[in-house]
KEKEBA-562745 format. One line per 2 residues: number of its first residue (from 0); for each residue x, y, z of C-alpha. Coordinates in nm, 3 decimals, m for minus. Example, Ala and Ser with C-alpha at 12.3 -4.5 7.8 and 13.67 -1.06 7.14 Angstrom:
2
0> 1.230,m0.450,0.780; 1.367,m0.106,0.714;
END
This chain:
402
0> 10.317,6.002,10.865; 9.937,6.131,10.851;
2> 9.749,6.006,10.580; 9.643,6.324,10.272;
4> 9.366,6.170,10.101; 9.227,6.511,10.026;
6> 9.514,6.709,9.900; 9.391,6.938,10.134;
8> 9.760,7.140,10.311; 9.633,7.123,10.689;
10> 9.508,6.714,10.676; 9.661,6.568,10.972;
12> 9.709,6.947,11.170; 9.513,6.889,11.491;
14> 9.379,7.214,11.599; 9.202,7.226,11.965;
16> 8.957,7.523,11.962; 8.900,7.697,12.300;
18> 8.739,7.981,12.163; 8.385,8.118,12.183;
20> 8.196,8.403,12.032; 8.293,8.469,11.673;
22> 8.673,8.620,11.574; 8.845,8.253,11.747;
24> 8.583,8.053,11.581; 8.537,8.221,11.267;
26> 8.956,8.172,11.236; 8.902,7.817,11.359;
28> 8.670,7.730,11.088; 8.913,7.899,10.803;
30> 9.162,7.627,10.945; 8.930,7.337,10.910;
32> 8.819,7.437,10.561; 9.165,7.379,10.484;
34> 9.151,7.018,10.631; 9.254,7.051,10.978;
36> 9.131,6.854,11.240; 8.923,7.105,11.459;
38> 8.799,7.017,11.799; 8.577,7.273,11.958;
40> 8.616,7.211,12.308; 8.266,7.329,12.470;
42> 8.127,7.319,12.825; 7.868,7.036,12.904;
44> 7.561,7.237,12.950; 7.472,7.519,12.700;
46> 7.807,7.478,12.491; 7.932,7.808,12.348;
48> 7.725,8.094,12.358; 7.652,8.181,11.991;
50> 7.450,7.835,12.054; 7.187,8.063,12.241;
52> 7.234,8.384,12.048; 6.891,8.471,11.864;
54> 6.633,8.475,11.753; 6.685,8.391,11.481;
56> 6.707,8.016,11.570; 6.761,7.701,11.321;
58> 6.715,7.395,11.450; 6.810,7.500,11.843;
60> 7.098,7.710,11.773; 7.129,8.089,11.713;
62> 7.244,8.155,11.293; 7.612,8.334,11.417;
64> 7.709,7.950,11.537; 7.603,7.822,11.197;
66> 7.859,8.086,11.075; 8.114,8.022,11.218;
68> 8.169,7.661,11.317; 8.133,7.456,10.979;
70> 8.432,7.165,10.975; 8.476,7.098,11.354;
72> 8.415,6.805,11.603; 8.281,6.931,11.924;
74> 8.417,6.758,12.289; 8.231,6.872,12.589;
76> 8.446,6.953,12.896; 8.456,7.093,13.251;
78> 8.779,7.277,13.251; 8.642,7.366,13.614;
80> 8.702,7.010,13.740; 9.079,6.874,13.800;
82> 9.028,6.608,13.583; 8.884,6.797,13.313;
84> 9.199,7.017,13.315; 9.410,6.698,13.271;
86> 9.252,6.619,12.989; 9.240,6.903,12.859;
88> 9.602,6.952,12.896; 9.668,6.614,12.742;
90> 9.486,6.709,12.418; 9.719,7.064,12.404;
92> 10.038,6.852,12.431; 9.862,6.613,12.164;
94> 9.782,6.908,11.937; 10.007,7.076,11.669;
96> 9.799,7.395,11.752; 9.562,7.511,12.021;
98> 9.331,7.799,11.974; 9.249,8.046,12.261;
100> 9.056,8.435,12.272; 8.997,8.422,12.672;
102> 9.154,8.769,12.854; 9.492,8.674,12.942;
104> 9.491,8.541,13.299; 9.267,8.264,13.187;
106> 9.472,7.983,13.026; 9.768,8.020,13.237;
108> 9.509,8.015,13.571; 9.381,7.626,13.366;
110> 9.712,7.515,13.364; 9.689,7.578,12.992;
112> 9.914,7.846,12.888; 10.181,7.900,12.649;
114> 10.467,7.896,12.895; 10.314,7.584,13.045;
116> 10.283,7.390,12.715; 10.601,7.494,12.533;
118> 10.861,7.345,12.711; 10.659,6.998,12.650;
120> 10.568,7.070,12.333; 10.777,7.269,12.126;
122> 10.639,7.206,11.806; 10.329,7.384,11.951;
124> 10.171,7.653,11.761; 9.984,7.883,12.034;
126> 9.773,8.123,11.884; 9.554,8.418,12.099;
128> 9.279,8.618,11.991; 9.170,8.934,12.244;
130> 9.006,9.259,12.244; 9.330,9.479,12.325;
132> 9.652,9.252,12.277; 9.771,9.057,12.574;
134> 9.948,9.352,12.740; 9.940,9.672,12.788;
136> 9.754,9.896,13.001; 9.400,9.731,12.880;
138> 9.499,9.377,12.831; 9.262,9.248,13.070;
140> 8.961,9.426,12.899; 8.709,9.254,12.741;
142> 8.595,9.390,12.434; 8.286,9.328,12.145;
144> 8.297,9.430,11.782; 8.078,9.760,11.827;
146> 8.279,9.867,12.117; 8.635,9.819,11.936;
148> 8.495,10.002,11.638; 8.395,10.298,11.825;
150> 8.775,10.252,11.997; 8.975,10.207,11.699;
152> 8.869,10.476,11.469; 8.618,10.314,11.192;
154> 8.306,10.457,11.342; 8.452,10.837,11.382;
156> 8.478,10.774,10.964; 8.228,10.523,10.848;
158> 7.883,10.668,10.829; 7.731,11.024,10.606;
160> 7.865,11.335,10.602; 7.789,11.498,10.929;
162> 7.578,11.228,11.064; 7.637,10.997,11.343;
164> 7.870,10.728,11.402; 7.785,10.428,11.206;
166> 7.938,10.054,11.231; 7.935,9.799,10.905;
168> 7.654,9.556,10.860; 7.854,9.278,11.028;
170> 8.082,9.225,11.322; 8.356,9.325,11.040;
172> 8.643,9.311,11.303; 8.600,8.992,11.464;
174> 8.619,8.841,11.116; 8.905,9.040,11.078;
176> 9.061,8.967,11.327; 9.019,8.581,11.275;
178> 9.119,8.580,10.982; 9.462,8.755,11.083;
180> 9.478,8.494,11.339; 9.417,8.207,11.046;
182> 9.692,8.376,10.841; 9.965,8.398,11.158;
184> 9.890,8.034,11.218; 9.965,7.917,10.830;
186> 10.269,8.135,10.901; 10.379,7.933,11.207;
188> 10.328,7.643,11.063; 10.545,7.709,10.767;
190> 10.858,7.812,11.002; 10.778,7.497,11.180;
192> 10.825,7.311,10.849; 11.187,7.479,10.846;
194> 11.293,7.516,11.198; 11.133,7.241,11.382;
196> 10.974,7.475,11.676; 10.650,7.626,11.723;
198> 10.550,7.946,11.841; 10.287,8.198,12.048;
200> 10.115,8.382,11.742; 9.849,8.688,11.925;
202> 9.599,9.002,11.753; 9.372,9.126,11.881;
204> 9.071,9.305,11.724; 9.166,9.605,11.821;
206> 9.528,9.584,11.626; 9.356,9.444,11.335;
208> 9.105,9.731,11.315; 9.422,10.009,11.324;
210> 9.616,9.788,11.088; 9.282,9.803,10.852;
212> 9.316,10.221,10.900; 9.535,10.189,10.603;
214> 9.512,10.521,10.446; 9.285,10.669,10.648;
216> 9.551,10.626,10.909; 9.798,10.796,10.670;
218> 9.638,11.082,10.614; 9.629,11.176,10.940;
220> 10.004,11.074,11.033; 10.077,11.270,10.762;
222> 9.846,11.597,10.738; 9.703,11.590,11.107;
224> 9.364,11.639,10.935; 9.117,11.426,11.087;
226> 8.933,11.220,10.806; 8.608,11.272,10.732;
228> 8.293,11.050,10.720; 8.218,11.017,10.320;
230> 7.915,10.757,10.330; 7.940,10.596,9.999;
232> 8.169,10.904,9.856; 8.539,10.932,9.803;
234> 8.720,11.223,9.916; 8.969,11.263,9.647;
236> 8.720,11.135,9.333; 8.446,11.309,9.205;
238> 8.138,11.126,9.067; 8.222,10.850,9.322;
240> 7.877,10.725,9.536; 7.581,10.557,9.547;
242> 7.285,10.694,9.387; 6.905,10.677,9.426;
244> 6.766,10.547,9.105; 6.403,10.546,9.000;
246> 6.348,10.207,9.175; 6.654,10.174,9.423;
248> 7.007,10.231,9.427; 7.329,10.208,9.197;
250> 7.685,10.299,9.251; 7.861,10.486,9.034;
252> 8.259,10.575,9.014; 8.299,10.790,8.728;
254> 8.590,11.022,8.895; 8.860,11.008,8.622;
256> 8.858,11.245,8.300; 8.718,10.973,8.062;
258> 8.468,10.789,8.296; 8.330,11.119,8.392;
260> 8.275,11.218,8.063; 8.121,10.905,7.907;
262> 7.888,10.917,8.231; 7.827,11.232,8.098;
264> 7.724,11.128,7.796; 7.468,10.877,7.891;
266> 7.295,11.075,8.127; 7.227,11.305,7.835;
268> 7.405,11.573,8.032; 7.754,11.626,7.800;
270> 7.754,12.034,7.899; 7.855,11.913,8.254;
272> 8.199,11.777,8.127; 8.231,12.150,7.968;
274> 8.074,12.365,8.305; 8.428,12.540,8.397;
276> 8.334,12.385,8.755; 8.356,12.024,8.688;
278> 8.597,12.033,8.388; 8.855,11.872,8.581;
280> 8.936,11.600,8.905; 8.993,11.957,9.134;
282> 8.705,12.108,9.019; 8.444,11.811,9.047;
284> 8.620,11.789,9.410; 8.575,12.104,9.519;
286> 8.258,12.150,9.360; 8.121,11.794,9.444;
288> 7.797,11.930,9.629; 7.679,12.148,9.348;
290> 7.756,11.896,9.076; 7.576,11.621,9.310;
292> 7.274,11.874,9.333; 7.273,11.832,8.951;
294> 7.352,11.434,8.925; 7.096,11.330,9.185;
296> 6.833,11.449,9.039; 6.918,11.323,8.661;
298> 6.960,10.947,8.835; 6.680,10.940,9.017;
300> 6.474,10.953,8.716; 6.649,10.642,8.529;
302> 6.591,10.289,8.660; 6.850,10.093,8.843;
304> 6.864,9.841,8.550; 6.868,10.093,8.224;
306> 7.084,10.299,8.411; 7.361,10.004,8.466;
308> 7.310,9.840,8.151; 7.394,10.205,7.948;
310> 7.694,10.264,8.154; 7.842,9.930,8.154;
312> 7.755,9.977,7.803; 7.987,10.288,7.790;
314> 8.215,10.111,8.044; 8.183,10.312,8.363;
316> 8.228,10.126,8.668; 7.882,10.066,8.814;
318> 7.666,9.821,9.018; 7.334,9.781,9.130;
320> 7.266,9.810,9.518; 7.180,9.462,9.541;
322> 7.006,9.283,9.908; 7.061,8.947,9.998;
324> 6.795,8.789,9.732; 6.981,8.918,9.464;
326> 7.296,8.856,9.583; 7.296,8.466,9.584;
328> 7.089,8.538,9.268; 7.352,8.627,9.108;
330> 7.498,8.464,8.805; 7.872,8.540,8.904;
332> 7.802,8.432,9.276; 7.634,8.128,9.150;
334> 7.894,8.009,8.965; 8.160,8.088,9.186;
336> 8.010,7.866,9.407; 7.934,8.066,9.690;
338> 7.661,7.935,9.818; 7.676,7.529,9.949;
340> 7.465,7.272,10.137; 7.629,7.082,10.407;
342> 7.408,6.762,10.548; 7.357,6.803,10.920;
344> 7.254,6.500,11.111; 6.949,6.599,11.282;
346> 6.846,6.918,11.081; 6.911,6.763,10.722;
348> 7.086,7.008,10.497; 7.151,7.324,10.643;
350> 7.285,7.628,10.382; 7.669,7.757,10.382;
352> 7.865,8.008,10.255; 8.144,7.866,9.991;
354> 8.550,7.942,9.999; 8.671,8.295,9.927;
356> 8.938,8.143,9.770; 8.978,7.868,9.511;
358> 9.279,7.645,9.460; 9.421,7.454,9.141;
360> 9.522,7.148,9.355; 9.251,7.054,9.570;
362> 8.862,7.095,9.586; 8.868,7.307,9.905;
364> 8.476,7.230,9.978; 8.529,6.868,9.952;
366> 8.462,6.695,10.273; 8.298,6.982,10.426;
368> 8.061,6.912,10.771; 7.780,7.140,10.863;
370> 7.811,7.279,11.259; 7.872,6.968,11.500;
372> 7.555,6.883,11.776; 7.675,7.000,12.080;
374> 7.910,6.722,12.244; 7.843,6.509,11.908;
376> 8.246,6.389,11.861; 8.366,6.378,12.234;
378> 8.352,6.015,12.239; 8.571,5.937,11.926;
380> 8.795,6.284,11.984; 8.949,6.099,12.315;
382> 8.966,5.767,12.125; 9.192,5.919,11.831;
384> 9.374,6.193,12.026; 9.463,6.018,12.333;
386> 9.339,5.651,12.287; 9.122,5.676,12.589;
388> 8.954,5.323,12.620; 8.565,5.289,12.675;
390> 8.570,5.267,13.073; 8.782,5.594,13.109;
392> 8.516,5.778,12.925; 8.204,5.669,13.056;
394> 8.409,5.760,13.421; 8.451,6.092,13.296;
396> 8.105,6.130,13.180; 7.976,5.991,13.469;
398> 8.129,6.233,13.684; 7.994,6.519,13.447;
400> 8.356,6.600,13.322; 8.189,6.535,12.980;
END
């Protein structure tokens, strides 16, 4: 039985990472923060391609990798050579789950797929990441973030009223997607705990993004009204945005009877809880652009912090519009631990972002390892994995299998 030092639930889970880009790794390095074993299996020259994404650059490699690959050995390996397919294939059958998000033809054309493993290893946990699913009319399409946004839905509603099409600040569905694939894997490796078997677990971003519709979705299934783009509003609630302030921006969600009115009150504006427009939730609704006429213009002339501190005073939900600096400035964020150093071998310490979620029995950051060096564990990866002696690896590296 594997050795649990850490307390952490996936110690001893070997996971062999195929994937590139950001939803497979982002979902690989979710599993290693838990204490799995994560090899990221790379190609010799140039690695995976967030290496080379940039500028910006830290140390040689492009900041998505630093992102996305914290807790992971890396193995370099020619899956174009026959012998880099063997091992390759060795280390699946050796895994308790392997990682893919290549269009579907790929694995099974590297000897490497699901129905090719399984019947070897049936305590296998397969997982897939693609753009469309791995069927279907546009399974073999590939498929970015921006272009699954505009595909699924979010763009037609993210963005101001009756402006264009707008996508988040970050690739928002790749994460999402990865972390669907993170959750499906825990999943399969509970049922394993009870039946015995593994299992092919697949999303794809674009099923995560219509999943994450929610009740945008729901509104049109059930009206056939088209949503609309709100910006920072909300279509049923009424103060509900974010406001320009004297010296920058605060959001304010004042939409029920008794927020509204205490906002009301410390914008020195009380009549407007009386005006027979915006007496009530309908009202404010219909009316929103002539009550935002009024509201704008009130804000604007408070400051971003007297303006917070009298309605958090008066207990309306509000918060400061806050950029990065004052973000990890942040008391709450501070505390929370949210932002880590991790001690990289050739760049020193290298920043990280902490766990999203905390747990009573473990320290989840414990052990953590900043992004490997390219090829940095494929020497001692074949040693534990498949007890490949010394020779047998400098063969394979000499014939640039490594």
């Amino acid at each position: 039985m594997r050795q649990n030092p850490s307390g952490k639930p996936l110690t001893g889970i070997r996971v062999l990472d195929f994937t590139r880009f950001f939803a497979g790794p982002y979902c690989a390095q979710l599993l290693g923060d838990l204490g799995a074993d994560v090899v990221k299996v790379e190609i010799p020259k140039g690695g995976d391609p967030l290496r080379g994404q940039g500028p910006p650059f830290h140390h040689g490699n492009g900041i998505t990798y630093w992102a996305t690959n914290r807790n992971k050995r890396s193995l370099t390996l020619d899956l174009q050579q026959p012998r880099g397919r063997g091992i390759a294939r060795s280390l699946a059958l050796a895994a308790d789950v392997v990682l893919e998000n290549f269009r579907p033809d790929v694995m099974p054309r590297l000897g490497l797929g699901w129905e090719q493993l399984a019947p070897e290893a049936p305590r296998l946990i397969y997982a897939s990441i693609s753009g469309f699913g791995p069927d279907g009319p546009d399974a073999m399409q590939g498929a970015f973030d921006l272009t699954i946004q505009a595909v699924g839905g979010y763009m037609a509603i993210t963005g101001e009223r009756g402006g264009p099409p707008v996508k988040p600040g970050t690739s928002a569905f790749d994460m999402l997607a990865g972390m669907n694939c993170h959750a499906a894997i825990l999943a399969a490796l509970l049922q394993r705990y009870t039946t015995g078997r593994g299992q092919k677990v697949e999303t794809s971003l674009l099923e995560s993004e219509v999943a994450f519709l929610v009740n945008a979705a729901l509104e049109y299934l059930i009206t056939g009204r088209e949503p609309e783009k709100w910006g920072s509003e909300h279509a049923q609630q009424v103060p509900y945005k974010a406001f320009r302030t004297a010296d920058g921006w605060a959001v304010i969600a004042a939409g029920f009877q008794n927020l509204y009115e205490a906002f009301c009150g410390v914008i020195g504006r009380p009549d407007l809880a009386q005006d027979p427009r915006f007496r009530d939730m309908a009202g404010r609704v219909t009316h929103r652009q002539a009550l935002y006429a009024i509201l704008d213009d009130v804000v604007s002339q408070l400051t971003t912090h007297d303006l917070v501190a009298q309605l958090e005073a008066a207990k309306v939900p509000c918060a400061p519009v806050n950029d990065m600096a004052k973000v990890f400035a942040h008391p709450q964020v501070q505390h929370r631990r949210m932002q880590l150093t991790l001690r990289h071998p050739t760049a020193g310490d290298v920043p990280s972002l902490g766990a999203a979620a905390k747990y009573s029995a473990f320290d989840i950051t414990e052990g953590w390892t900043a992004p490997p060096l390219l090829g940095e564990n494929t020497d001692g990866v074949l040693r534990d994995w498949l007890s490949l002696p010394d020779a047998e690896i400098a063969s394979l590296r000499s014939a640039g299998i490594l």
